[in-house]
C-alpha positions in Angstrom: 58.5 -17.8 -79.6 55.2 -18.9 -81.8 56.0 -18.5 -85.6 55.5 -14.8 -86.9 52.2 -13.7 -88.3 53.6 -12.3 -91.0 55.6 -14.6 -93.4 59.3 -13.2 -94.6 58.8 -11.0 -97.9 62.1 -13.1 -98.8 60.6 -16.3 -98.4 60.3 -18.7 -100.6 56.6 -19.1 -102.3 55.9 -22.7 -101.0 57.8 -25.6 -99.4 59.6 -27.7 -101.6 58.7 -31.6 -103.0 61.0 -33.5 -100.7 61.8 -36.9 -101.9 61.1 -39.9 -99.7 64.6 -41.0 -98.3 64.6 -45.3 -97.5 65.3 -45.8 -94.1 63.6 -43.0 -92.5 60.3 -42.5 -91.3 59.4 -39.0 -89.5 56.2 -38.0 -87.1 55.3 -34.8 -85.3 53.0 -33.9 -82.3 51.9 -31.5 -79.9 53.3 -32.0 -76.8 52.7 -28.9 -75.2 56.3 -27.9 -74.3 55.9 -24.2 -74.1 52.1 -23.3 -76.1 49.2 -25.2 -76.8 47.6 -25.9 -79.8 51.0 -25.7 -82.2 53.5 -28.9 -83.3 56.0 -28.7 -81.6 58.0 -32.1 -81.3 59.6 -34.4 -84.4 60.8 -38.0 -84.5 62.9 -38.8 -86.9 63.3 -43.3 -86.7 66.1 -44.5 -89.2 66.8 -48.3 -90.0 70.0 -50.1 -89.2 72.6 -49.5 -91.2 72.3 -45.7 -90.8 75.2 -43.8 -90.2 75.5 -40.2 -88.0 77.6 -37.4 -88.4 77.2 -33.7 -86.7 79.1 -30.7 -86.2 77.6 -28.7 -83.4 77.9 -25.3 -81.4 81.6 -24.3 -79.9 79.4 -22.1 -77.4 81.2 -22.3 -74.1 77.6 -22.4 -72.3 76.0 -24.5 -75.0 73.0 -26.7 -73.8 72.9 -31.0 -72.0 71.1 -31.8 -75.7 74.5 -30.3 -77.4 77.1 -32.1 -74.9 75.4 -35.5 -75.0 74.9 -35.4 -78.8 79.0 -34.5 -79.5 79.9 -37.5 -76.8 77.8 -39.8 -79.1 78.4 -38.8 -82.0 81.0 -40.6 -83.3 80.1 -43.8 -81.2 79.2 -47.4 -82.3 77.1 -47.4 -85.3 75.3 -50.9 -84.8 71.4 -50.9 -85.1 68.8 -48.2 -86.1 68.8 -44.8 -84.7 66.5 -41.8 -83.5 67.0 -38.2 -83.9 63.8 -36.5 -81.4 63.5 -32.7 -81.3 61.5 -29.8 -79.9 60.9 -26.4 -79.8 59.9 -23.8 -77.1 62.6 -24.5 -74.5 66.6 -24.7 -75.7 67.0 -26.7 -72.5 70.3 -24.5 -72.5 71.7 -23.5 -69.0 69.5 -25.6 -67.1 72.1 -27.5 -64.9 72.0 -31.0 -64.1 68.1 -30.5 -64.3 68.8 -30.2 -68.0 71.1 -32.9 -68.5 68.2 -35.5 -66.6 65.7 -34.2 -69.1 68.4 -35.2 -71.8 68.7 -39.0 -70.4 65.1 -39.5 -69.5 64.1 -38.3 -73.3 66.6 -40.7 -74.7 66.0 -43.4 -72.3 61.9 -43.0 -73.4 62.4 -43.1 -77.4 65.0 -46.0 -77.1 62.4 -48.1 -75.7 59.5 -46.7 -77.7 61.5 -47.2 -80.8 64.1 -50.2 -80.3 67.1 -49.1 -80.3 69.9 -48.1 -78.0 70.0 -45.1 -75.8 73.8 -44.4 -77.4 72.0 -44.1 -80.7 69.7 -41.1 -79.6 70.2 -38.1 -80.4 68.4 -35.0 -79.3 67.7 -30.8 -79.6 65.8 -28.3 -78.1 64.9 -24.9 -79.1 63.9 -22.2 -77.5 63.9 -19.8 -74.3 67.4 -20.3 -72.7 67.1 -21.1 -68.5 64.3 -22.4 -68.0 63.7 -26.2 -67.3 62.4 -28.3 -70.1 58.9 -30.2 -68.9 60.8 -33.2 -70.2 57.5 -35.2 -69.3 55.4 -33.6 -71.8 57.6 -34.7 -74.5 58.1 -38.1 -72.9 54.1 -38.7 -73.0 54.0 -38.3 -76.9 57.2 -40.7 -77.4 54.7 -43.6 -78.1 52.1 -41.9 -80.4 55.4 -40.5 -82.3 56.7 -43.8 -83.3 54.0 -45.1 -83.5 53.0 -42.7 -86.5 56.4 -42.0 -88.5 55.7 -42.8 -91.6 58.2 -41.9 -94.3 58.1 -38.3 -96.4 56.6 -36.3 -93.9 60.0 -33.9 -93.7 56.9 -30.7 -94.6 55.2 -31.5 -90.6 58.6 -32.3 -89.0 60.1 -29.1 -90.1 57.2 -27.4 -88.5 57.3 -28.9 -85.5 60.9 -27.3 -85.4 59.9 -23.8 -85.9 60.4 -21.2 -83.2 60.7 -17.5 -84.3 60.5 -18.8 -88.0 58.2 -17.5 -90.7 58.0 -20.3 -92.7 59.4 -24.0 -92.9 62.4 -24.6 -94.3 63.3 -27.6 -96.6 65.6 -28.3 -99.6 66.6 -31.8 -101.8 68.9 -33.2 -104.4 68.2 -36.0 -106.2 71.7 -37.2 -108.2 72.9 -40.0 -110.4 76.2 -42.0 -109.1 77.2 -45.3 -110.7 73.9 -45.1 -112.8 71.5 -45.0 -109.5 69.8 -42.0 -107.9 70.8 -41.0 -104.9 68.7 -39.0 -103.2 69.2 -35.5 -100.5 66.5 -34.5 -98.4 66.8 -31.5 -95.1 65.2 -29.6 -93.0 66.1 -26.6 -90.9 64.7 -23.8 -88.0 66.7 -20.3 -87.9 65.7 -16.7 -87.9 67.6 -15.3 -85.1 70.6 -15.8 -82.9 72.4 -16.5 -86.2 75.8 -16.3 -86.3 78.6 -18.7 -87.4 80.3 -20.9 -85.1 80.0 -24.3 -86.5 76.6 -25.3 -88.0 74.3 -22.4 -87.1 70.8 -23.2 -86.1 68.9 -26.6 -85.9 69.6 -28.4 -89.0 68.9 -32.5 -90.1 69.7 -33.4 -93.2 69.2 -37.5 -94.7 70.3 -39.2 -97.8 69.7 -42.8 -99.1 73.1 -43.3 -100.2 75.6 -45.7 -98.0 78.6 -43.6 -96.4 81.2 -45.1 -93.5 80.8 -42.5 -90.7 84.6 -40.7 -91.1 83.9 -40.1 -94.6 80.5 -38.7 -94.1 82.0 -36.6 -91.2 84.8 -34.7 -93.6 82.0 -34.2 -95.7 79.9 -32.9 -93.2 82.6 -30.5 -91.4 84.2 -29.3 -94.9 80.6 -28.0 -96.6 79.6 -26.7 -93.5 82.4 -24.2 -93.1 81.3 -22.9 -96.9 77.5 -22.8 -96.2 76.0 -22.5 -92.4 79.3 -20.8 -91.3 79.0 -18.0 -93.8 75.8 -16.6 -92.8 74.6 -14.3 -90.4 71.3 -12.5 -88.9 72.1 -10.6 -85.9 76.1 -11.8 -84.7 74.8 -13.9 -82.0 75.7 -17.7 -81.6 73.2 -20.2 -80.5 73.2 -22.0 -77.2 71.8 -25.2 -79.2 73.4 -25.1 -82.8 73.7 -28.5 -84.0 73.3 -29.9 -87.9 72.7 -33.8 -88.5 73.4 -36.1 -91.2 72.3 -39.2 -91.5 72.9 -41.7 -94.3 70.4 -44.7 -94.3 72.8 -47.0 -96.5 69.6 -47.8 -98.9 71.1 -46.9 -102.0 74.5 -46.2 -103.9 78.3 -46.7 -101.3 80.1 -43.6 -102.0 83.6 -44.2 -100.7 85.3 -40.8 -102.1 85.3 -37.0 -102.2 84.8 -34.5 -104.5 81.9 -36.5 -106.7 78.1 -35.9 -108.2 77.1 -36.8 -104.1 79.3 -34.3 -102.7 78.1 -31.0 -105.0 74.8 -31.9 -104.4 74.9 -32.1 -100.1 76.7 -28.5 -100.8 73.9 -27.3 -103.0 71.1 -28.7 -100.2 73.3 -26.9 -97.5 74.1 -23.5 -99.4 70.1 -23.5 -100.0 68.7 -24.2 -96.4 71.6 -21.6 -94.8 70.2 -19.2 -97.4 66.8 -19.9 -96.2 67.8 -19.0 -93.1 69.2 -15.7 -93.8 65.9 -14.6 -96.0 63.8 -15.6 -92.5 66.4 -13.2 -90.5 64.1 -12.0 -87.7 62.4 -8.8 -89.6 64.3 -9.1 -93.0 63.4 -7.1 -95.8 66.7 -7.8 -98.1 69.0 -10.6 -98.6 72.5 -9.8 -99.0 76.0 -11.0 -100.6 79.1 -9.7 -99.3 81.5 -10.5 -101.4 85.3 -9.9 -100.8 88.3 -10.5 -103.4 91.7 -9.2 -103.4 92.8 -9.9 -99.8 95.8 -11.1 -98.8 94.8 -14.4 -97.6 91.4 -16.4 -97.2 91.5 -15.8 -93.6 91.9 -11.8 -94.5 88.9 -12.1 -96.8 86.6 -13.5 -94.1 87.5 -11.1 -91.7 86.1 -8.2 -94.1 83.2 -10.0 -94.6 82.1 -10.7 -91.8 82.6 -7.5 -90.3 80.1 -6.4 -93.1 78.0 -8.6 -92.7 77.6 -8.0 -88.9 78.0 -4.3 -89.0 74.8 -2.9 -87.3 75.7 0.7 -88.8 75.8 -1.4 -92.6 72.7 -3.6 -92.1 70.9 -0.3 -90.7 71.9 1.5 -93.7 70.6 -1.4 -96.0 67.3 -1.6 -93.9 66.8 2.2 -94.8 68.1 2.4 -98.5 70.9 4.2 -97.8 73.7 3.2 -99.8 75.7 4.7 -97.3 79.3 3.3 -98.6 81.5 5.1 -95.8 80.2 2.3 -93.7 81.6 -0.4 -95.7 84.9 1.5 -95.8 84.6 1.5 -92.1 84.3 -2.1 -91.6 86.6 -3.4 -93.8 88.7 -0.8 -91.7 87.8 -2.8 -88.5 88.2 -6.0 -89.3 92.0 -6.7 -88.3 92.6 -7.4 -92.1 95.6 -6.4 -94.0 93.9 -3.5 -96.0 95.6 -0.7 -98.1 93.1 2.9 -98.5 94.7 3.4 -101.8 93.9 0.1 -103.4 90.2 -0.5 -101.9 87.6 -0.8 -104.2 83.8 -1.2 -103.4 80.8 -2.0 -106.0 77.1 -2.1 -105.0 76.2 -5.2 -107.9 77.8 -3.7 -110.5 78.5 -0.8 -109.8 81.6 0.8 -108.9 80.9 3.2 -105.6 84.8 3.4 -104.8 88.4 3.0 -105.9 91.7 3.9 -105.0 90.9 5.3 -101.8 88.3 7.8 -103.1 84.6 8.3 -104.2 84.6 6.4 -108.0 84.4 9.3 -110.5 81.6 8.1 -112.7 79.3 7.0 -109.3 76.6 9.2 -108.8 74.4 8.7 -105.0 70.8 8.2 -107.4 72.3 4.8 -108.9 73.5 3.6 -105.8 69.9 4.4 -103.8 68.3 2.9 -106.9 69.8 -0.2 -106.3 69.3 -0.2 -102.4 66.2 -0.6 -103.0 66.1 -4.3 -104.8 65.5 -7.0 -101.9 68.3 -9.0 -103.1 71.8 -6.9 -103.2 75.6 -7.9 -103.6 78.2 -5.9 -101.6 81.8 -6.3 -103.2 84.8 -5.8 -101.8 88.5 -5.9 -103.3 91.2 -5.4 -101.6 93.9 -5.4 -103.9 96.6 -7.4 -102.5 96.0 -10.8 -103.4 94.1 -13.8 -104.1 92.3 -14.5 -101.1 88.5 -14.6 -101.6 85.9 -15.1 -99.5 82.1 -15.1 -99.0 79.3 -14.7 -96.6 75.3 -13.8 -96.4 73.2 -11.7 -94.1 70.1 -9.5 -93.9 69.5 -6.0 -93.2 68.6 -4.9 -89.4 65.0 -3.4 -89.0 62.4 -1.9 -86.2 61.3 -5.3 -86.4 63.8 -7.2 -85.2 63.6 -5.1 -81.8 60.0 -5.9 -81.8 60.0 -9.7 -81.9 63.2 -10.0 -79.2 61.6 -7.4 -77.1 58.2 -9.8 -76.5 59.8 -13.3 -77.0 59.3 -14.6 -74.0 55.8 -12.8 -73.4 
């Protein structure tokens, strides 16, 4: 559960210069939920005026901080808001033990912080069935709010971290009507990645001033092109949820499709990326891309059986550019797929087409291009124009080792 010794050979050299977002002020501590001596709790105090959205997990046993986050979510707006998090316990099939943790948290920041228990939100992350110490967190609810200050995204998404190599953080900073409008987020992922909604724990905040249906489409739309097209190891979260919060400090947008709009995509596309390249024991970061299918829907369902083949992700771990395995999961998938009219490229090069072994591919270009840590998988199935793409890692001894001792 403690943050990897070892940080991800895919990760990022340093955490990015998040801009201060108006409205928000953020503060961590160490409350002691599951180890001492490590961060492990963030507040996150926004002004009135802020509005919410959140798309969360569809896990049938998801946890009390997941079910009382979708009842409020799309409640009365009115007055500032709180967004309180921590890591070390998911708080995830825990009972009604779990869902008395959730209301005494709330109750505890709403009168730390001033503002309604409705406008509360909370996460946990963690080991799943084992009851949250709810009062350790509750005895640091004071000192948090008492020390947010704004910018201090770098601490909170420490305190976030579980089997994470690094902190994860992106921005945007755009021009609408002649103002900047500014994108900051923060995310925790490594494993239990799979899509299902937002994967992960994910807040993300912006200056500009969005009505709260508007800011959901957004939300819901860019999340099924980003956090739902990655994957580590197949598995869903108990405790998904992503947050976005707009403080109303600077430019009203009131439409789709604008400067405001690419930019949230690009913030999302980066952190769900980040996510990938901290895949619990990653080596390689890699693009499956599929073309040619017969519908969108087809497309997916090739890549993600790629992407969450163990036999493909094994074969990427070791070098192997081991193509039979790709013809086998497209095979799988449920798609409409025609042998005769499959082709398969490793980057650029062509591995297979027309249901055989491409005549000019020879096995040493394909294992020297295993060997680059980022690699592109493509796909085309030849009977249409449905297109679709998703992002995974490979699958090493290392991922055994760190589920095998996370709870020791």
């Amino acid at each position: 559960m403690t943050p990897m010794a070892t940080r991800s050979p895919l990760a990022p050299d340093t955490f990015p210069d998040l801009p201060e977002i108006a409205g928000l002020r953020l503060a961590s501590a160490a409350a002691g939920v599951r180890y001492q001596g490590r961060t492990d709790v963030m507040l996150a105090l926004l002004d009135p005026g802020t509005t919410v959205a959140g798309v969360f997990t569809r896990s049938a046993t998801r946890s009390s901080n997941v079910r009382d986050c979708e009842a409020k979510i799309g409640g009365d707006s009115a007055g500032g808001a709180a967004i309180i998090v921590n890591s070390g316990n998911s708080n995830a099939f825990t009972g009604k033990a779990g869902d008395g943790s959730v209301t005494r948290i709330c109750a505890a920041v709403a009168e730390a912080a001033g503002v309604t228990e409705a406008r509360v939100f909370t996460s946990s992350t963690g080991v799943i069935g084992e009851r949250l110490p709810d009062e350790r967190i509750t005895a640091v609810v004071g000192d948090l709010v008492a020390n947010a200050v704004p910018g201090a995204l770098e601490d909170a998404a420490g305190a976030i971290m579980t089997t994470d190599t690094f902190p994860k953080g992106s921005a945007r900073v755009v021009e609408v009507d002649g103002q900047e409008v500014r994108i900051a987020g923060i995310a925790k992922g490594s494993g239990m990645i799979a899509p299902d909604m937002a994967t992960m724990l994910v807040y993300i905040f912006t200056d500009a001033k969005i009505a709260r249906p508007l800011l959901q489409e957004m939300l819901s739309e860019l999340s099924d092109r980003t956090f739902n097209c990655i994957t580590v190891d197949g598995d869903t979260s108990t405790s998904d949820t992503l947050l976005l919060a707009a403080t109303g400090q600077s430019v009203e947008i009131t439409e789709r499709g604008g400067a405001f709009e690419a930019a949230l995509g690009e913030v999302m596309l980066d952190l769900a990326h980040q996510v990938v390249r901290d895949g619990e024991g990653a080596t390689k970061f890699v693009e499956v891309a599929v073309t040619g299918a017969a519908t969108d829907a087809d497309a997916r369902k090739v890549a993600s059986a790629i992407a969450n083949s163990p036999l493909v992700k094994t074969a990427v771990a070791g070098e192997d550019p081991n193509w039979g395995r790709i013809v086998m999961a497209v095979g799988k998938s449920d798609a409409e797929a025609d042998r005769d009219r499959l082709t398969i490229r490793f980057g650029d090069i062509e591995v297979a087409r027309e249901g055989w072994v491409s005549p000019d591919y020879t096995e040493d270009a394909g294992a020297g291009y295993m060997k680059q840590q980022e690699l592109v998988i493509g796909v085309d199935l030849g009977l249409g124009d449905g297109a679709a793409t998703m992002w995974t890692c490979d699958l090493t001894h290392a991922y055994i080792q760190i589920n095998a001792d996370y709870r020791s």
